[in-house]
LUMMAR-467070 format. One line per 8 residues: number of its first residue (from 1); their letters; for each residue x negated, z, y negated of N, C-alpha, C. Coordinates in steps of 0.001 Angstrom, whole numbers, plus 500000, padded with zeros to 6 digits. Each point is the difference from the previous one (the first is absolute). Example, Ala and Ser with C-alpha at 12.3 -4.5 7.8 and 13.67 -1.06 7.14 Angstrom:
1) AS) 486810,507800,505690,500890,500000,498810,499100,500000,498800  500350,499280,498950,499180,500060,498810,500770,500730,498910;
END
This chain:
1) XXXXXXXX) 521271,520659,484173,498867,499147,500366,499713,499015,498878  498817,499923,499829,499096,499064,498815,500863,498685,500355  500286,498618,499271,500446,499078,500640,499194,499470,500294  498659,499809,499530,498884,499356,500537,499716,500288,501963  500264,501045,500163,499664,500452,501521,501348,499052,500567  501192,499031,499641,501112,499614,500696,498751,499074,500995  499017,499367,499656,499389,498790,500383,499247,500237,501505  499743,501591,499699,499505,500666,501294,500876,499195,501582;
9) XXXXXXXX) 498862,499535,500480,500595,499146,501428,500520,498912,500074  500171,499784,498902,500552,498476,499626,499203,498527,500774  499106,499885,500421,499428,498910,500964,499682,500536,500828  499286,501073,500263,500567,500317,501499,499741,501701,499828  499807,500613,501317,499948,501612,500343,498775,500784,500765  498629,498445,499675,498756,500224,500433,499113,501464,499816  500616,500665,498639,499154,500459,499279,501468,501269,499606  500575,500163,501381,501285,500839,499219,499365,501862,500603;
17) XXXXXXXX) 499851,500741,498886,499512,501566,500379,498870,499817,499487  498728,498749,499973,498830,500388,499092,500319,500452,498644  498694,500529,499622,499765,500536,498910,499153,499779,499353  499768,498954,498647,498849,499169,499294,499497,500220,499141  498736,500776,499462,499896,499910,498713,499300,499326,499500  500327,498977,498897,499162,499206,499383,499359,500120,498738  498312,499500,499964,500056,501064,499131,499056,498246,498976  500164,500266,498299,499650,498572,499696,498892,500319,498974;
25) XXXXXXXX) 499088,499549,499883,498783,499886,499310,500026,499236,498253  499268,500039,499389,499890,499104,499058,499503,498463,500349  500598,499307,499971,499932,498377,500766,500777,499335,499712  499761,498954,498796,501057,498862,499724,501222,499418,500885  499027,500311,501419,501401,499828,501057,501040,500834,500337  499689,501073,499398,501161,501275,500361,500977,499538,499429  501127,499100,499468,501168,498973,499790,500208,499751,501696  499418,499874,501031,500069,499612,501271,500424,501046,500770;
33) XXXXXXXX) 500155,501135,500015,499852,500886,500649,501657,500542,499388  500865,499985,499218,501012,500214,499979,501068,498682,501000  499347,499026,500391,500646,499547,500785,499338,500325,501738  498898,500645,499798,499756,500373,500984,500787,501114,500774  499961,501242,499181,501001,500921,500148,501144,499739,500255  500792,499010,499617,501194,499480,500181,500276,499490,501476  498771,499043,500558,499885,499368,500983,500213,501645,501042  499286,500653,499948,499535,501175,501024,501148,500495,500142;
41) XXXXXXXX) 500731,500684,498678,501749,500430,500416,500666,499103,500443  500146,498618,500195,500667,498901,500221,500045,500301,502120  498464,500409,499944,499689,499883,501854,500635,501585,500133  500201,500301,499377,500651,501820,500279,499283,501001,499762  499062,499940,499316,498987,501224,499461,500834,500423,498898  499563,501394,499750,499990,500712,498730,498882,499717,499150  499986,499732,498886,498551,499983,499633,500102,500838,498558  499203,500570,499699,499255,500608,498760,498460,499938,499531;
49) XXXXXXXX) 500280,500059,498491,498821,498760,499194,499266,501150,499442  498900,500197,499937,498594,500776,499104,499335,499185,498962  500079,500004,499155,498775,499115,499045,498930,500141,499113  499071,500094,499876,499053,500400,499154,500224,500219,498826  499077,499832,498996,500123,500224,498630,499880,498652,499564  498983,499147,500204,499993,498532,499552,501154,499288,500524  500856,500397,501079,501192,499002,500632,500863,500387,499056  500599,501285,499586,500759,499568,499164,499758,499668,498477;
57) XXXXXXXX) 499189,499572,499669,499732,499118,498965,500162,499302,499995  500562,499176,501515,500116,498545,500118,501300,499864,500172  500621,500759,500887,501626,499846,500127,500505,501694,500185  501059,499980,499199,500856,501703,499880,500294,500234,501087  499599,501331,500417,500110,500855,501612,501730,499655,499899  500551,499684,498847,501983,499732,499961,499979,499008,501088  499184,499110,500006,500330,498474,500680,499732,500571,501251  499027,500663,500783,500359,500343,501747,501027,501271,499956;
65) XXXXXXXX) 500434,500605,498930,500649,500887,500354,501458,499119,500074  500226,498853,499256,501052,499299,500142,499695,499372,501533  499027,499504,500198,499813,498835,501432,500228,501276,501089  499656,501031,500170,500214,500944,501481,500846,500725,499850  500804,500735,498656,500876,501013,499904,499286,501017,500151  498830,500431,499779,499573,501172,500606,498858,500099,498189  499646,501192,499760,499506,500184,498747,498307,500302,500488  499093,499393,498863,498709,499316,500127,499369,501400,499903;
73) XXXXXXXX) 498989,499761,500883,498517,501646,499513,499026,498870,498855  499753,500607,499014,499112,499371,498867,498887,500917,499972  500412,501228,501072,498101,501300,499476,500596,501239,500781  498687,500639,500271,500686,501301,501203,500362,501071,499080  500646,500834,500657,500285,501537,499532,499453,500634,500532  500385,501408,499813,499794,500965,500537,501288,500203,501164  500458,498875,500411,500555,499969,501474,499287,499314,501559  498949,499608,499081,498743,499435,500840,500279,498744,501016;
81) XXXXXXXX) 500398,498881,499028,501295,499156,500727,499008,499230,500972  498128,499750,499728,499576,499536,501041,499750,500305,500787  500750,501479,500491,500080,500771,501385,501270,499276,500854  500823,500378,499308,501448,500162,500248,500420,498659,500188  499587,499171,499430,500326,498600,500159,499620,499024,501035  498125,500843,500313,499514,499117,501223,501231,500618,501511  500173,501350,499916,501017,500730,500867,501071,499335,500443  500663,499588,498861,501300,499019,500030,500101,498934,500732;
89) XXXXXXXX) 498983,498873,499290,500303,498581,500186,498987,499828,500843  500776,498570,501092,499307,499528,501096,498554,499061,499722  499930,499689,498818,499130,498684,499778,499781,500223,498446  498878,499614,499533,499662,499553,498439,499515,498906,499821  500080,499339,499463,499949,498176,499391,499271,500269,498728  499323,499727,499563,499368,499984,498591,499796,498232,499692  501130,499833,499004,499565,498525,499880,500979,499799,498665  499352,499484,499001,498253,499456,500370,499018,500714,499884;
97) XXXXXXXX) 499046,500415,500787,499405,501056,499965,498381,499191,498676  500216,500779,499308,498531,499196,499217,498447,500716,500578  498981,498924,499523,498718,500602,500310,499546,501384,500125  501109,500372,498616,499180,502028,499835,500817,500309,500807  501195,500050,500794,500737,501046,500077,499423,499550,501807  499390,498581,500303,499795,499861,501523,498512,500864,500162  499189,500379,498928,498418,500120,499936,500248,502130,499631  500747,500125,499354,500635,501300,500000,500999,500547,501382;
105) XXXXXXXX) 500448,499540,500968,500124,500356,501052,499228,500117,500974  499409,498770,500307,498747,500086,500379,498780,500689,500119  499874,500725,498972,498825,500974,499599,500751,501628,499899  501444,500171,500270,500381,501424,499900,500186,500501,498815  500462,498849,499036,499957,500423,498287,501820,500315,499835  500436,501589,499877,501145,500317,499871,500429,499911,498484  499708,499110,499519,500383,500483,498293,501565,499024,499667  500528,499562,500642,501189,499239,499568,501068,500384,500824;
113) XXXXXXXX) 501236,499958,499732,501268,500509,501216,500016,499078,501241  499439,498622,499871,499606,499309,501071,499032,500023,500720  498934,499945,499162,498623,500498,500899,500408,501375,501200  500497,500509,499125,500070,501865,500495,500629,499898,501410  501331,499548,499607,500654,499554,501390,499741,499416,500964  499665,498792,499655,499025,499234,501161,499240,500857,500774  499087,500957,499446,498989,500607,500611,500958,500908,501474  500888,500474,499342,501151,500609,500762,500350,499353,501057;
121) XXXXXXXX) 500313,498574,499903,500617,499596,501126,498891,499621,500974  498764,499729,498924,499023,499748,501262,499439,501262,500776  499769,501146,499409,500629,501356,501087,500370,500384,501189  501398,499302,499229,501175,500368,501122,499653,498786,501110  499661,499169,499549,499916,498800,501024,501228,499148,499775  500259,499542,499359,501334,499121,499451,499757,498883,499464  500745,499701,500183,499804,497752,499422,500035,500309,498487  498518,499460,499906,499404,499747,498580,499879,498673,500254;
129) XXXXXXXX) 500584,498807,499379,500278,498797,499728,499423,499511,498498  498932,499499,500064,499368,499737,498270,500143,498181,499955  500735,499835,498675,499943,498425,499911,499498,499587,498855  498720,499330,500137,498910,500020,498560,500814,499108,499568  499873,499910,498393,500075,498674,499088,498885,500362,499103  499264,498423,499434,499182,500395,499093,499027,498760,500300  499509,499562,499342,498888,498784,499157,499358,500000,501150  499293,498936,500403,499790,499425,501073,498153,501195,500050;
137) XXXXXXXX) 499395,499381,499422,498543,500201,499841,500106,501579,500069  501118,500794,499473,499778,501383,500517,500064,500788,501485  501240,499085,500751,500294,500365,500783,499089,499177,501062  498968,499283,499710,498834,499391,501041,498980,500835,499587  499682,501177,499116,499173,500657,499499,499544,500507,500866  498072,500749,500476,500059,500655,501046,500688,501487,499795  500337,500421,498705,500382,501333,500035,501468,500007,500579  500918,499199,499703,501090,499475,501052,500252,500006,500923;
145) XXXXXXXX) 499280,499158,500256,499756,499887,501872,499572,501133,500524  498666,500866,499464,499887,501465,500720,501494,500683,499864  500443,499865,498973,501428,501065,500140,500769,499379,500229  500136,499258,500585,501283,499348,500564,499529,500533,501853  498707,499868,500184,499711,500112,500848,500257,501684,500394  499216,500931,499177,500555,501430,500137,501365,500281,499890  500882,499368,499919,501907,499957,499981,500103,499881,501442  499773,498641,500728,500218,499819,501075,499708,501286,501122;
153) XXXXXXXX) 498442,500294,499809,499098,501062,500727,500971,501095,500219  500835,500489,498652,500502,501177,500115,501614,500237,500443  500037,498587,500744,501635,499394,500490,500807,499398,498836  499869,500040,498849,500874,499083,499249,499788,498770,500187  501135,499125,499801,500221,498278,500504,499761,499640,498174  499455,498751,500109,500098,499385,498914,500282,498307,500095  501005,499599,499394,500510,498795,499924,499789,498824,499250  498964,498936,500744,499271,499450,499134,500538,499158,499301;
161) XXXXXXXX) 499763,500125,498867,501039,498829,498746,499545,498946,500297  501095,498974,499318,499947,498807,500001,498989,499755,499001  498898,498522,500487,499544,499529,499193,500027,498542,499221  500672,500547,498854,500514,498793,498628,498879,499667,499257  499371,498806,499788,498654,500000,499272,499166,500780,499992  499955,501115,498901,499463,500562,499744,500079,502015,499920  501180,499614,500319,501149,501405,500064,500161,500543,501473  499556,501338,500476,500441,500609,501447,501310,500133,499536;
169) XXXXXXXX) 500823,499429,500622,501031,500217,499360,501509,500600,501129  500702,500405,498940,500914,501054,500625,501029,498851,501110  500225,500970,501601,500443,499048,500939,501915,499315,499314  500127,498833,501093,501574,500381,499860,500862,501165,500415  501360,499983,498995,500106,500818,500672,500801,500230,501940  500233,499122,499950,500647,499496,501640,498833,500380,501259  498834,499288,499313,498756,500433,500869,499643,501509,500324  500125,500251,498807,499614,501575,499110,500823,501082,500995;
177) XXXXXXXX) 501511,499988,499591,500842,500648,500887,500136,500318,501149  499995,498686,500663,499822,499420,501539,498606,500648,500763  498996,499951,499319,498799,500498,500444,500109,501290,499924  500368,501144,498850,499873,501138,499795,500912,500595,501079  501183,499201,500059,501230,500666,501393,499245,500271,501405  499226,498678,499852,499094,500313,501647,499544,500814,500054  498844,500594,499306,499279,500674,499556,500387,501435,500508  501229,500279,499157,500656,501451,499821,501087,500142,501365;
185) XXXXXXXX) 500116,498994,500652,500502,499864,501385,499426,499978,501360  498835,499250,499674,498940,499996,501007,498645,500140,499888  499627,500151,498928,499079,500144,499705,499177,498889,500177  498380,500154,501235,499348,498592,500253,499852,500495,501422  501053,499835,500716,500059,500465,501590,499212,498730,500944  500008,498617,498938,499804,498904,500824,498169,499761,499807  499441,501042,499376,498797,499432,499652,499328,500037,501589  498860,498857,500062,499489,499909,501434,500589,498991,500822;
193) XXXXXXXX) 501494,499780,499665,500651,498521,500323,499407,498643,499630  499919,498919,500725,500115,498314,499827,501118,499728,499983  500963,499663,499042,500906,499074,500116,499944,498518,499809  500381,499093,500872,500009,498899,499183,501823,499309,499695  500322,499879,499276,501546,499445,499214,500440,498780,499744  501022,499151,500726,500276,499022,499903,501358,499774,499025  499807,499202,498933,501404,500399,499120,499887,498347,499474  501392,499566,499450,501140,498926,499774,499693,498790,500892;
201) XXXXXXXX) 500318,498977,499527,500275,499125,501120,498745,498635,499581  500249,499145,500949,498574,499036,500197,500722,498493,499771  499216,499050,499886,500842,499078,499571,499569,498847,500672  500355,498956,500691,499264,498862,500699,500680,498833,499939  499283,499312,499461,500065,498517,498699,500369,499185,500812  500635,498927,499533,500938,498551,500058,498552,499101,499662  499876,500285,498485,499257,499266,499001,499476,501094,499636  498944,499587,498508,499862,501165,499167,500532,500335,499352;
209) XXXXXXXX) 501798,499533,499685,500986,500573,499119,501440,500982,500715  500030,499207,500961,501224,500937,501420,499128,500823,500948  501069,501259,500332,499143,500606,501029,501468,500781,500550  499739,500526,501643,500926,500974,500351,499681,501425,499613  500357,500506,499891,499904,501401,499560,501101,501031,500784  500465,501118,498879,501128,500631,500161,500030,500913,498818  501579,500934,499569,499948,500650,499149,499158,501491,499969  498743,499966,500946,499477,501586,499141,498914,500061,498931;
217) XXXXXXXX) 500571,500957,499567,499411,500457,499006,498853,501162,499697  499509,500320,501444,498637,500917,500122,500712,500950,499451  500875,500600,499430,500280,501333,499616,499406,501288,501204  500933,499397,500836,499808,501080,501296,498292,500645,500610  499402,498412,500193,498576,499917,500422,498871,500791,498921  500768,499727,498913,499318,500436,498836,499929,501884,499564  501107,500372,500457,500362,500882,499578,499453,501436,501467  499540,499501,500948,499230,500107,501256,498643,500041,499389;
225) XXXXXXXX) 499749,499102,500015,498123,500387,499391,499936,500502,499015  501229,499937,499000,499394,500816,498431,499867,501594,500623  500898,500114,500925,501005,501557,500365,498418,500491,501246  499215,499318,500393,498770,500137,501105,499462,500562,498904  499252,498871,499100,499237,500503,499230,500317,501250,499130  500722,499723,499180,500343,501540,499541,499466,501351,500745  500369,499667,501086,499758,501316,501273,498790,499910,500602  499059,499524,499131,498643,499759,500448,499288,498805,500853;
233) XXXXXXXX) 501122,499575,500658,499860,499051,501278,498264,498855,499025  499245,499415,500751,499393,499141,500184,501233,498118,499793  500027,499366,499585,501285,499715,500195,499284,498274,499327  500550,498998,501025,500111,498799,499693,501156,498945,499984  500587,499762,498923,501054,499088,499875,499492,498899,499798  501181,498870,501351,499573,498602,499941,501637,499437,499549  500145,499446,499274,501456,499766,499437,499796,498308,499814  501309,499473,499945,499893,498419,499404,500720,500357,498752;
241) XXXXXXXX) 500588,498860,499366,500775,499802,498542,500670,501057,499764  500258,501271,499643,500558,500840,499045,501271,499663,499369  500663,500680,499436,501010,500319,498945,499424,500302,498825  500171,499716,498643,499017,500709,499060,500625,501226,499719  501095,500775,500294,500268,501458,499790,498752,500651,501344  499847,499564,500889,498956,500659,500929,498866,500064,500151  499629,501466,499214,498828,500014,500001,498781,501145,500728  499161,498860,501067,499187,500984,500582,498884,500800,498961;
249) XXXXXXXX) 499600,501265,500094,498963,500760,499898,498847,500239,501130  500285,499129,500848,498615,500214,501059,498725,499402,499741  498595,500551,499839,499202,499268,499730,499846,499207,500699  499812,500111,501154,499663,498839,501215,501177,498841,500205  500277,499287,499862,501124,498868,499653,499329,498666,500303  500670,499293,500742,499645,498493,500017,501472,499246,500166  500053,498817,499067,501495,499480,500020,499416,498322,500929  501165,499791,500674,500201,499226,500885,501199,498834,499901;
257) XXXXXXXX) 499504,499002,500645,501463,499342,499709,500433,499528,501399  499416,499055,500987,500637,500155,501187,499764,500996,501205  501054,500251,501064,500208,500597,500606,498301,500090,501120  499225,498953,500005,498745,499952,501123,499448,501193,499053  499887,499440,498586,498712,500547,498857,500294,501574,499841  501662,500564,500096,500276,501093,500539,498828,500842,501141  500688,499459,500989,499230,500207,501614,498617,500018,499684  499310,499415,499769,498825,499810,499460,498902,501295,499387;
265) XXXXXXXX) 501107,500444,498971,499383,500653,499288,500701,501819,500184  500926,500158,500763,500126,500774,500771,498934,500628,501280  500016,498802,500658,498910,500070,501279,498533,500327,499299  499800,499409,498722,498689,500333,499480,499960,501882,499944  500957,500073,499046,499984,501709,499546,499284,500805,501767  501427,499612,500753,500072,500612,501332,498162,499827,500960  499147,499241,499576,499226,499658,500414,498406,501064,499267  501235,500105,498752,498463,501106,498957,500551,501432,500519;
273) XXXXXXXX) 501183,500127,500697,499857,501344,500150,501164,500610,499775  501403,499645,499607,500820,499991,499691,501224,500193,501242  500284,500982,500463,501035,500336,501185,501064,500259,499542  500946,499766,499281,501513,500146,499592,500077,498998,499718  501042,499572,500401,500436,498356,499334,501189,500261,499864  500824,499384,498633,501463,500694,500153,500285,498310,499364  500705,498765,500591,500677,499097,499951,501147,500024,499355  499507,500214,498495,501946,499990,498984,500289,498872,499662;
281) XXXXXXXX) 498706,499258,499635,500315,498512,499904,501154,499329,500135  500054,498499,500009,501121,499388,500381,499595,498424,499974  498842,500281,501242,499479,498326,500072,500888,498942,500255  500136,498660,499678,500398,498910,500111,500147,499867,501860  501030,500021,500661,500267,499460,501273,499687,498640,500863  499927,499147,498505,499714,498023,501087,498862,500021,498561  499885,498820,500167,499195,498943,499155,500289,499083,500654  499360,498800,498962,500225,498646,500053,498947,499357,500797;
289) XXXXXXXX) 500297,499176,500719,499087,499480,501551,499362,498729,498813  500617,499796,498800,498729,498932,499625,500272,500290,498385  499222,500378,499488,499943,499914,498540,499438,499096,499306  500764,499595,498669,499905,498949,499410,498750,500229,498715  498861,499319,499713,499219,500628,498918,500405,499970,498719  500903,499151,499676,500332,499452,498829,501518,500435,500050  500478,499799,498541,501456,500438,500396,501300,498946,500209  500670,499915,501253,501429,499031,500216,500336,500041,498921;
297) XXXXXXXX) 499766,498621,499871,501121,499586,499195,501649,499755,500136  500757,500836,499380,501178,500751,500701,500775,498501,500006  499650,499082,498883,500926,498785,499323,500090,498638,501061  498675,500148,500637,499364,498946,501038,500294,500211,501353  499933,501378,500579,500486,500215,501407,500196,501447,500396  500892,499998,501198,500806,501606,500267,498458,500342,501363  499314,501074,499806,498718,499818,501188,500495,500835,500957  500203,498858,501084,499916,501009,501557,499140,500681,500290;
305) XXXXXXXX) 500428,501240,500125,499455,501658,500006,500109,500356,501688  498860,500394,500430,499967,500900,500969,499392,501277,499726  500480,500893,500960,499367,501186,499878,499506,501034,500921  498925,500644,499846,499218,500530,501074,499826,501814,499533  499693,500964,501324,499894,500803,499581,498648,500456,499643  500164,501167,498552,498886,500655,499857,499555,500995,501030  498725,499909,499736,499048,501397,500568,501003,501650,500273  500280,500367,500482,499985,501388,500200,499153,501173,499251;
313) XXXXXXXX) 499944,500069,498829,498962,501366,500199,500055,501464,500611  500879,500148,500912,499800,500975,501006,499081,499662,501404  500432,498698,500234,499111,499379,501007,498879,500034,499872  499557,500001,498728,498496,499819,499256,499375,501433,500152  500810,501086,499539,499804,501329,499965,499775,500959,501091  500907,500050,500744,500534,500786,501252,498301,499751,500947  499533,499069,499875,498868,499844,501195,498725,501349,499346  500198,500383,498993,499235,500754,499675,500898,501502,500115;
321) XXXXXXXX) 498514,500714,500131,501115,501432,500362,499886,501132,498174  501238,499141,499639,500683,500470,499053,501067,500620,500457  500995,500819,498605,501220,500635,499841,500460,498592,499491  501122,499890,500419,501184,498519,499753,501028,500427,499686  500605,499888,498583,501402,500219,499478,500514,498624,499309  500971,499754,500830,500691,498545,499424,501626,500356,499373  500063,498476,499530,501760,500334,498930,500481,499121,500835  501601,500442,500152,500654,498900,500442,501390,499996,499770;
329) XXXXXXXX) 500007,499162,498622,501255,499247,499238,500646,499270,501052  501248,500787,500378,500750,499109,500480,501645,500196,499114  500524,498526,501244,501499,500438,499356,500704,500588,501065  501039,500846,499564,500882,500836,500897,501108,500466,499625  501041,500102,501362,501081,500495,498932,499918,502083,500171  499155,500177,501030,500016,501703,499663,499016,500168,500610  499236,501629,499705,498683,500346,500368,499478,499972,501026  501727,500192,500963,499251,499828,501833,499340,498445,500020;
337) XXXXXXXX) 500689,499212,499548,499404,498311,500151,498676,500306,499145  499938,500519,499074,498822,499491,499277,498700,500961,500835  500286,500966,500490,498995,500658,500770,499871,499336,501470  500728,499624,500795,500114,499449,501211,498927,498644,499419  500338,499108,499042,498899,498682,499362,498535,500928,499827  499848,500809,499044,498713,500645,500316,499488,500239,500641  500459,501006,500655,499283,500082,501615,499546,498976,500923  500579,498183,500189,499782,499424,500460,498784,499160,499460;
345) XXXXXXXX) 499512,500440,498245,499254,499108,499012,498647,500975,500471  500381,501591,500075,498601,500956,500093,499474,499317,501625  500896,500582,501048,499221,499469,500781,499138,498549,500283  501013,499233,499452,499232,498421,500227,498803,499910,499342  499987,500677,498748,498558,500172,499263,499153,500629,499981  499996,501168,500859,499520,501156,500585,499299,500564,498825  501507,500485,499229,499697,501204,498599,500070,501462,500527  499222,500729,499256,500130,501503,500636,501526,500482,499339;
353) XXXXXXXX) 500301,499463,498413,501397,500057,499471,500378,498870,499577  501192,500174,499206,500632,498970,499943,501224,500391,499228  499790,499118,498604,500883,500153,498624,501400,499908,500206  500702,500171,500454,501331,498716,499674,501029,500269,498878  500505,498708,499137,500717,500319,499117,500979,498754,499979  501076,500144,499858,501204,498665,500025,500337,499783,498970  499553,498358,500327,499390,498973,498870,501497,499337,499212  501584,500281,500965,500788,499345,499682,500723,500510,498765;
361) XXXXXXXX) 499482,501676,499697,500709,500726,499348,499582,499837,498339  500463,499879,498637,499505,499502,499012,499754,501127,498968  499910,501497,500481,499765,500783,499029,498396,500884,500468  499250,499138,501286,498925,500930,500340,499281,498279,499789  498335,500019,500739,499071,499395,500506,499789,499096,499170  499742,498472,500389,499438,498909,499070,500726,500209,498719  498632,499831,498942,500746,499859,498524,500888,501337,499196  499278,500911,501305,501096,501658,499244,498892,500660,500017;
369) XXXXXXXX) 500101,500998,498727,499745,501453,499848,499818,500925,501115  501423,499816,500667,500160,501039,500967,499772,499481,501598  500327,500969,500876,499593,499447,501374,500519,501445,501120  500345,499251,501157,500598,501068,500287,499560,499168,501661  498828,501000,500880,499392,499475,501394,500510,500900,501258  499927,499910,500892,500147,500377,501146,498463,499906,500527  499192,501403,500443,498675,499430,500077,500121,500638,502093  499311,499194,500669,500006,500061,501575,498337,499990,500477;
377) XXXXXXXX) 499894,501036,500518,498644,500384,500378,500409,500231,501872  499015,499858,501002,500300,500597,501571,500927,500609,500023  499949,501213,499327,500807,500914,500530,501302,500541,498639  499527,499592,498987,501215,500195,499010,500584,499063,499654  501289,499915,499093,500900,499605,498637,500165,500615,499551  499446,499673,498533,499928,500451,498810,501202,499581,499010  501173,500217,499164,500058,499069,498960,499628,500968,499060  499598,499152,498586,499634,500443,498826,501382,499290,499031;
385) XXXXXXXX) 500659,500876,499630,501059,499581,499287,500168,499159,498388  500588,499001,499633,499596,499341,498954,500063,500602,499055  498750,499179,498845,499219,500931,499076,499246,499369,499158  499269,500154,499309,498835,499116,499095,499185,499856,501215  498997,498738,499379,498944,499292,501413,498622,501199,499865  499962,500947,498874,498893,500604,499751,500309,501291,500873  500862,500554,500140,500677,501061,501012,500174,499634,501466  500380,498732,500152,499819,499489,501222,498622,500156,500333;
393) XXXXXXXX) 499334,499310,499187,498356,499937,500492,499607,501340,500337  500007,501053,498945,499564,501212,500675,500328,500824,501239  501445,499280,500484,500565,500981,500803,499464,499030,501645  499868,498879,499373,499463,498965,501199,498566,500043,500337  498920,500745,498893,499217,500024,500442,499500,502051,500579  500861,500506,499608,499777,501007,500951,500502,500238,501404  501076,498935,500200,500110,499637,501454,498733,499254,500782  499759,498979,499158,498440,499284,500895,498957,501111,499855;
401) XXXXXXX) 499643,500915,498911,498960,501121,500005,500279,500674,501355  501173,500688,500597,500300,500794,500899,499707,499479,501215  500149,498766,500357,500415,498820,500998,498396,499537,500292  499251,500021,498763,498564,499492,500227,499460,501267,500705  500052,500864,499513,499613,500877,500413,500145,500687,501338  501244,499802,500612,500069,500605,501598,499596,498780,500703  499484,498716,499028,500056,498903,501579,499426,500552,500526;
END
C-alpha cells in the first residue's frame, strides 16, 4: 500500500467505500486541491486525480500522485479511460474547474480527458460536482451564467465560490469537503424544506461591559444549518456571539445577542413560512431584573443583583403549528437519568423531539468538536454515538427528515 493511502479514515469513516475522481483544470488555485484530495481520503474516500494539459503546467501530476497514492490520467488511450472511469467512481469533482472546461461541458465539447468524462458521468447520472475559480467579471458574464445554468439543467451541482474582491474564488477547504460529503451522501433530499436554526448562546447584560452568558460555542447549531443547507433545505440561522473557528455558510443568517431578540426573530422566520424549528441554541436562562446603563464601578460598590427569568422560545413557538426539535444539555451521571430529564423537558415544552446530550461529561458538547445525543421522539430513542458535530448533524437531521415526515 502507497503510504499516502495510511491517512484513508483518519477523521472519520463518512466517506469509507466511495469512490472519487478528481479531476483539476488549469487555475492558479489548483495548489488547493491537493489539500483537497487529502481532506476527502481523510473522511474515507478513495480518491483519484485527472488533469488537463494546462494543470500540469502548473503543478507535476508527481504531487497528486504523491497526495492519493494512486497514479494521475494526464490524456486518454486507447483504453478509453472516460468510459471506464465514469463506471468506477461514485462522484467527479472538477475543481477548480476553469471557464473553458465549465463552457466545454456544458455545450457537449469532448476534446479533453476531463471534458470527455464528465460527459460520461453525466450519462450515467452520477455526481458531477463543478467548483469554478476564476476572475470575478468572468464568472458574472452572461455566457457563464447560461452555462452554469445548462450544468445545473443537466443534474450537475455547482459550488458557488467564495467571493474575495475581485476573485470567484476557490472555497475552503473544510467548507469544500463538508459540503461535497453531503452531497455524495445525500444528495439534496431536503430541497422543499423551511428550516429555521438556533445556534450558540445569548448574553444578558449587568452593564454594557458584564453579561451572563454560558460556554457555547454554536459549533453544534452551526453545523445543523450548514448540514440543511447543503441538502438543499431553505434554511435560516439565528445565532448570538460565535466562536471564531465557527463558521456558518447559510445565506439567510441573523446574529442576535439576547435571549427575547432570539425569540423574536425565530417567531419572525416561523411567521414567513418556516415549519421546522430545530432549537440548538443555548439561550441565556435569567437576566438581570435591572440593568445598569453605564458601567459599575467595580472600585465604588459590590451591585445587588437580582434575577429574573428569560422568555422561553418554545413557548413562543409551539402556539404555531410547526415541527419543534429542542436540545437539552443536562447533567447526569448515566443515559437512563439523562433521558428520564429529557423526556420531562420535551413534554413540558411540547417538542415533537428532543436533543439530549450530558453536559457533565468533558470530551462531547459545549466548546467540543464532538458530541454524542440521545435523540427522543413519541415513540422512539435514538442514540447517535460520539463523533464530529458535522456527522452528528447529518445523522440528526435525517432522523427529524423521517419524523417530519410521518407526523
Amino acid at each position: 500500500m502507497h503510504p499516502s493511502k495510511k491517512i484513508i479514515g483518519e477523521a472519520s469513516n463518512e466517506l469509507m467505500g466511495k469512490k472519487i475522481l478528481v479531476g483539476v483544470t488549469g487555475s492558479v488555485a489548483i495548489y488547493k486541491t491537493l489539500d483537497l484530495v487529502r481532506s476527502l481520503m481523510r473522511l474515507g474516500a478513495e480518491v483519484k486525480v485527472i488533469m488537463s494539459k494546462d494543470a500540469t503546467k502548473l503543478v507535476s501530476p508527481i504531487m497528486f500522485e504523491w497526495a492519493t497514492g494512486e497514479k494521475v490520467i494526464t490524456k486518454l488511450t486507447g483504453e478509453i479511460e472516460h468510459v471506464s472511469l465514469a463506471e468506477e467512481f461514485d462522484a467527479f469533482i472538477i475543481a477548480p474547474a476553469t471557464a473553458n472546461t465549465i463552457s466545454k461541458i456544458a455545450n457537449g465539447i469532448a476534446d479533453t480527458p476531463i471534458t470527455a468524462t464528465a460527459l460520461n458521468f453525466v450519462g450515467l447520472k452520477k455526481e458531477l460536482i463543478i467548483v469554478p475559480a476564476m476572475h470575478l467579471p468572468m464568472y458574472f458574464s452572461p455566457q457563464m451564467i447560461s452555462n452554469i445554468n445548462k450544468l445545473k439543467e443537466m443534474g450537475a451541482f455547482v459550488i458557488e465560490p467564495f467571493i474575495v474582491r475581485d476573485v470567484a474564488h476557490y472555497p475552503d477547504i473544510e467548507y469544500l469537503s463538508n459540503y461535497i460529503s453531503s452531497l455524495i451522501l445525500r444528495k439534496r433530499d431536503l430541497e422543499g424544506y423551511k428550516i429555521v436554526v438556533t445556534a450558540g448562546p445569548t448574553r444578558e447584560h449587568l452593564d454594557p461591559i458584564r453579561f451572563i452568558s454560558n460556554p457555547s460555542s454554536g459549533t453544534m447549531g452551526v453545523a445543523i444549518a450548514n448540514e440543511a443547507y447543503f441538502r438543499g433545505a431553505d434554511v435560516v440561522l439565528v445565532h448570538g456571539p460565535l466562536c471564531s473557528h465557527v463558521k456558518p455558510v447559510v445565506k439567510k443568517r441573523v446574529e442576535v445577542e439576547t435571549t427575547e431578540e432570539m425569540a423574536n426573530e425565530v417567531e419572525k422566520s416561523v411567521k414567513e413560512g418556516y415549519n421546522i424549528v430545530i432549537l440548538a441554541g443555548a439561550p441565556a436562562d435569567y437576566k438581570f431584573k435591572n440593568v445598569a446603563s453605564s458601567k459599575i464601578d467595580s472600585h465604588v460598590e459590590i451591585p445587588k443583583v437580582e434575577l429574573e427569568k428569560t422568555i422561553k422560545i418554545s413557548s413562543v413557538i409551539r402556539k404555531y403549528d410547526v415541527f419543534l426539535v429542542g436540545f437539552s444539555a443536562e447533567t447526569a451521571k448515566d443515559e437512563n437519568e439523562l433521558i428520564e430529564k429529557a423526556k420531562i423537558k420535551k413534554e413540558r415544552h411540547g417538542f415533537n423531539l428532543i436533543v439530549a446530550n450530558n453536559a457533565s461529561r468533558k470530551d462531547i458538547a459545549f466548546s467540543s468538536i464532538y458530541n454524542e445525543v440521545i435523540v427522543i421522539g413519541d415513540s422512539f430513542i435514538k442514540k447517535i454515538s460520539k463523533n464530529y458535530k458535522t456527522i452528528i448533524a447529518r445523522e440528526l437531521l435525517d432522523i427529524i427528515k423521517d419524523a417530519y415526515r410521518s407526523k
